[in-house]
N, C-alpha and C positions, 0 to 999 in steps of 0.2 A: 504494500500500500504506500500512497504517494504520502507524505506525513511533513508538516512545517513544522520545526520548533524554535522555538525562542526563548532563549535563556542559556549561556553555556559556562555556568559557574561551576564553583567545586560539586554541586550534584549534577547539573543538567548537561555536563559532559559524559560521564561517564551513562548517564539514560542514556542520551541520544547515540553513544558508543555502540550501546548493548540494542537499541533497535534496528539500526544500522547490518548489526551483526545477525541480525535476525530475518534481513532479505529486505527489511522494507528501506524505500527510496526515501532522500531527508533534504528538505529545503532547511536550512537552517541561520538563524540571523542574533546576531549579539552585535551590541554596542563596540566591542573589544574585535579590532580586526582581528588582531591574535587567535583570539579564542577562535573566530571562526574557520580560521585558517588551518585551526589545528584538525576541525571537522573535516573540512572539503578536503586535507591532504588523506583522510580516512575514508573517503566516499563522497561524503554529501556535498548538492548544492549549495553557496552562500546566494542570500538573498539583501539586497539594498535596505528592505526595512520590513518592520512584522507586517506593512499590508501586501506586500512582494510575497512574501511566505504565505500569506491567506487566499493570495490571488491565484494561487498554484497549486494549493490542497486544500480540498475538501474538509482532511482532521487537522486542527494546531492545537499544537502543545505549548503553553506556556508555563517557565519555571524561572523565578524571576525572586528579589527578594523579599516584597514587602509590599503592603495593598496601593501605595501610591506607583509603583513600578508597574503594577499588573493593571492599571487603570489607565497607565500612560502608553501600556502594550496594545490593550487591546479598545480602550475609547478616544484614547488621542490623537492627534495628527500622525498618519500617516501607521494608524493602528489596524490590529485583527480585522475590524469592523470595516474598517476601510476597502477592504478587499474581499470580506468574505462574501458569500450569497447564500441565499435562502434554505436553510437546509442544512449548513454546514454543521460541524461539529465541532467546539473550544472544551479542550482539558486543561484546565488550571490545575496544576501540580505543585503549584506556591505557597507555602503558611504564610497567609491572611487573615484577617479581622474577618468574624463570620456575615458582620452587618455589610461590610467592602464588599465581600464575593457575592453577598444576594443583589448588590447593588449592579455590579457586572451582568448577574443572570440576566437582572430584568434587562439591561442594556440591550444584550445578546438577542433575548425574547423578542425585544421591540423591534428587530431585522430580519424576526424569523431563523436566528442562530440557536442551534442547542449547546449548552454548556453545563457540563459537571465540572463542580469543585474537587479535586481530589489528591488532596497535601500527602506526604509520605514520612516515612519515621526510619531510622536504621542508620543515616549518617551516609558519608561518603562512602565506607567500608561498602557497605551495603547496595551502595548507587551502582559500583565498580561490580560488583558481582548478580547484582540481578534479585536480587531478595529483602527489595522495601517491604515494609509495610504500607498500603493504599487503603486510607479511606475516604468515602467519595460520598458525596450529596447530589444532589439534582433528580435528574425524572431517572426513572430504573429503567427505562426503555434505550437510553442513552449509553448509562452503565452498561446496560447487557451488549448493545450494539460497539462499544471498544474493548470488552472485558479483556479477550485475550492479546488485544496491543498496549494494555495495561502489565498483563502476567509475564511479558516481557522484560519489564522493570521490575518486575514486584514478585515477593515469594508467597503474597496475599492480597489479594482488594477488595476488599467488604462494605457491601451498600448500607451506609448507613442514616438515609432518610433525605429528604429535600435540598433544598440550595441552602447551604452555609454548615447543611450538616458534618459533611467532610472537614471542614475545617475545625468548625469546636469538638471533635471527636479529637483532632491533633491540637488544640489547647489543651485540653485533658491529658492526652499524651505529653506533653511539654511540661505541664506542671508536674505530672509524678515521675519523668524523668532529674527535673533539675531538683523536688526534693530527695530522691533516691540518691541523686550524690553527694547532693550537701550532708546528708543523714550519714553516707558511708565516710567523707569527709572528717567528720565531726567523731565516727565511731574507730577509725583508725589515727587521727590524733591522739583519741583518750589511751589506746592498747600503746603507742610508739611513744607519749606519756609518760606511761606507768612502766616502761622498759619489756614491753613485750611485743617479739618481732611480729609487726604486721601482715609480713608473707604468712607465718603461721599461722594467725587468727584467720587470712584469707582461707588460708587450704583447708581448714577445720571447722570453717561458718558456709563454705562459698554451696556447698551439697545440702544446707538445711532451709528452713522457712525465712532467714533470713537473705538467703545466694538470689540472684535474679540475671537479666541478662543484663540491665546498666553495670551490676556491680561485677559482672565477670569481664566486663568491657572496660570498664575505666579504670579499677582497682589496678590493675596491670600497668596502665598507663602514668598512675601518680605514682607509682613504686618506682616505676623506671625512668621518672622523672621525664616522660614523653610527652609534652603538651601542643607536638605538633595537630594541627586543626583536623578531626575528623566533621566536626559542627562546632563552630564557632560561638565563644561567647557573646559578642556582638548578636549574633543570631537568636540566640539564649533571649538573649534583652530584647528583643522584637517580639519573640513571639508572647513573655509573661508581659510584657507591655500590652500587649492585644488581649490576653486571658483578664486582666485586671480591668482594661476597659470595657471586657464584653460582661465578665463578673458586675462590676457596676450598674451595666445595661440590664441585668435580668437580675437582678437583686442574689447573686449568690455570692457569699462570704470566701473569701482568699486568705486566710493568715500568713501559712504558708509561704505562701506562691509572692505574697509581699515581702516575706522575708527573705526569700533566695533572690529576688527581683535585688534587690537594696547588696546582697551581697555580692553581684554581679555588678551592679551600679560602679560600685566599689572599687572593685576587679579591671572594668574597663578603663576607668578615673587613673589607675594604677597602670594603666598601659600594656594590659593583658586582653582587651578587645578579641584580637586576633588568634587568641590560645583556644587549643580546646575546650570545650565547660567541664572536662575534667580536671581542671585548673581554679574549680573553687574551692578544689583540697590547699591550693595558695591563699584563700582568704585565713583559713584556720590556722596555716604557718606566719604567719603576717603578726596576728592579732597573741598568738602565744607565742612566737619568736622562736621556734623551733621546724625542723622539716619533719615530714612523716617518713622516717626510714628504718 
């Protein structure tokens, strides 16, 4: 299938790799000649701008960072919309604000465009090998009609209710990720503390009700002191910035998700933007003056 995407950041390369690899044909357009460059030498076409990409395929994918990027993708000058026609099909694969993405649909709607929202979970690691997590909003007629140029990316994609639902299904995601490492953060300061090695407590907690996949994921990475970017803190701070805003919007209570917000706040202020959000095991060395090792 003929397929445009837009967006070729640390995740939206390695997707549009893995569809590429997958047989299907790729217009593909970023801001970053680079990036694009790096596509067309893999296969795909580069296109001038995302109405170039819309004008040429039927499906676009757009993976972008944040709800004013994906508004300027696909409603602004020389956007999605611009080029798409009657019928087409838009995949938002961007975490966004749930209120932003229903504002898109209806966009989309008003042209006669279908659009699912559907953000992913897993990190770069995960983008690279083909086994996101996909969860997706919009009409299930839509869903069913891309599933399996979804399953391409993903080692799951679950319909989880109307326009915006995909996206606060990954608020939720977001929030019990970033408290999961603050909590492991916080639990391997007090063990490297008290003088007890942390790789032990890992090897001896990681199999019980407390082991999960964040903590088999990150734990590794603050021990080996790796805080190269698999998901970015900066990124961290956009999406609990959007959980706190949409929390507000529906009257649900955030303590949490406030509190890792602020320690990330922090984090970035400190000029760790760029680190992985495994790196807010660095808030807790900071603040007690010690490393966890």
């Amino acid at each position: 299938m003929k397929i445009g995407f837009i967006g070729l950041g640390i995740m939206g390369t390695p997707m549009a790799k893995n569809l590429l690899g997958a047989g299907h044909e790729l217009v593909v357009y970023d801001r970053s000649a680079e990036k694009m460059e790096e596509l067309v030498q893999a296969g795909a076409k580069g296109a001038a701008s995302s109405k170039e990409a819309a004008e040429e395929c039927r499906l676009v994918i757009t993976m972008v960072p944040n709800s004013p990027h994906v508004k300027a993708a696909v409603m602004g000058k020389d956007g999605v919309l611009e080029g798409a026609k009657e019928g087409d099909i838009l995949v938002d694969m961007s975490s966004i604000a749930p209120l932003a993405s229903q504002e898109v649909y209806k966009a989309c709607k008003e042209k006669g465009v279908r659009m699912i929202d559907a953000p992913v979970s897993g990190g770069e690691p995960k983008a690279i090998d083909g086994s996101l997590s996909i969860m997706v909003g919009g009409d299930r007629e839509t869903f069913d009609e891309v599933y399996d140029i979804l399953m391409v990316m993903g080692g799951s994609a679950v319909y989880c209710g109307d326009s915006g639902a995909g996206n606060m299904t990954k608020l939720a995601n977001q929030i019990i990720v970033a408290v999961n490492i603050a909590a492991v953060s916080e639990a391997f300061m007090l063990a490297s503390k008290a003088g007890v090695d942390p790789k032990k407590v890992f090897d001896a907690i990681k199999g019980g009700l407390a082991g999960s996949t964040v903590m088999n994921a990150k734990v590794p990475k603050i021990l080996g002191r790796d805080f190269a970017p698999g998901f970015r803190i900066d990124l961290h701070i956009k999406d609990l910035n959007n959980a706190v805003e949409t929390g507000h919007s529906v009257g649900a209570p955030l303590f949490l998700t406030t509190q890792v917000q602020e320690m990330l706040e922090r984090l970035h202020f400190d000029g760790c933007g760029s680190d992985d959000h495994s790196a807010i095991a660095k808030y807790y060395e900071k603040i007690s003056g010690s490393e966890i090792k």
